[in-house]
C-alpha positions in Angstrom: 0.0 0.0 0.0 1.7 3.5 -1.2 1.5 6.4 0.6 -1.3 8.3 -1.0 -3.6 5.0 -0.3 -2.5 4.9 3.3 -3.4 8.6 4.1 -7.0 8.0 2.3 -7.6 4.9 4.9 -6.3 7.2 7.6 -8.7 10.0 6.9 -11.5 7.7 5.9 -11.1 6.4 9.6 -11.1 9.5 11.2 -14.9 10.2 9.0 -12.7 13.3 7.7 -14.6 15.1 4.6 -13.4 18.9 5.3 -10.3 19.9 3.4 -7.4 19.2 5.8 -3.7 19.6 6.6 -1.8 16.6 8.2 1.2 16.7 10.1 3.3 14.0 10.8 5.1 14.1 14.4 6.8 10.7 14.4 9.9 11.0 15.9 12.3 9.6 13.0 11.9 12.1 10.6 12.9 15.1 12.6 12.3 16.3 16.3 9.6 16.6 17.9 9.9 19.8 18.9 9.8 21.1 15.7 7.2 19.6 14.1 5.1 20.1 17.0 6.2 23.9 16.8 4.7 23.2 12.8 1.5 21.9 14.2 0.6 24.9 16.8 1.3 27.5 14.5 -0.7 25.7 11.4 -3.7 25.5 14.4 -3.7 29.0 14.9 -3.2 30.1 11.2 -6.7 28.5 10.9 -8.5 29.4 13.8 -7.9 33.1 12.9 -8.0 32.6 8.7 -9.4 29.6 7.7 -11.8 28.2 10.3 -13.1 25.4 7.3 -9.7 24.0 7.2 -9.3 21.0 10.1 -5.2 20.5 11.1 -4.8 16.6 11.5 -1.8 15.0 13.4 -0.6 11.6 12.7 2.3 9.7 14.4 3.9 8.7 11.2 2.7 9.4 7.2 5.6 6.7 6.7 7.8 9.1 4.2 10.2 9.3 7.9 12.9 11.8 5.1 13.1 15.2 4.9 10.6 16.0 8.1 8.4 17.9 9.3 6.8 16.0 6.3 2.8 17.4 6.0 -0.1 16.4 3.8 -3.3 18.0 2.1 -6.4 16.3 2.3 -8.4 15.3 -0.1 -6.1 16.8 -2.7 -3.3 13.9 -1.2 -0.5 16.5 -1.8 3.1 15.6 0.5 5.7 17.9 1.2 8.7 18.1 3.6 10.7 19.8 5.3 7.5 22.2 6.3 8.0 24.9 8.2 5.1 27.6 9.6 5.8 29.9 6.4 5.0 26.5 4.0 2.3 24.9 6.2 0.7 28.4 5.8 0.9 28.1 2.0 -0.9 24.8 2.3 -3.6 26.1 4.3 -4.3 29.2 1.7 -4.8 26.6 -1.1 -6.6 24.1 0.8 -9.1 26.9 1.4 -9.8 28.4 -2.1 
């Protein structure tokens, strides 16, 4: 099972159907700290902007290179090495 097919059965679990933003804080792809840091300021970013866009954590998205490694959902859309500026980005065009 890929990737894309694993974050589908993830969200499908979860009964997610708004656009959403996952972040990965397994602790193999970078520290915790800083993808947690990634997480809080994505939360706030759309509890002041975007209130339609949910922000979804995940132990591990299982692409453990390059981290803070997020995802869009349902557009299925992986990046790394995220940072508040990028995980912003992704919000903006999650919510167009």
């Amino acid at each position: 099972m890929g990737k894309k097919s694993k974050l589908r059965k993830l969200m499908r679990d979860r009964e997610a159907e708004d656009p959403s933003v996952v972040i990965c804080v397994g602790k193999k792809c970078c520290a915790k700290v800083e993808s947690r840091a990634v997480v809080e300021a994505a939360r706030a970013y759309t509890t002041e902007a975007h209130p339609r866009v949910h922000v979804e954590v995940v132990s591990c998205l299982h692409v453990c290179k390059k981290g803070p490694i997020a995802a869009t959902f349902p557009s299925l859309k992986f990046k790394k090495r995220v940072n508040e500026k990028r995980v912003r980005k992704m919000i903006d065009k999650l919510d167009r």
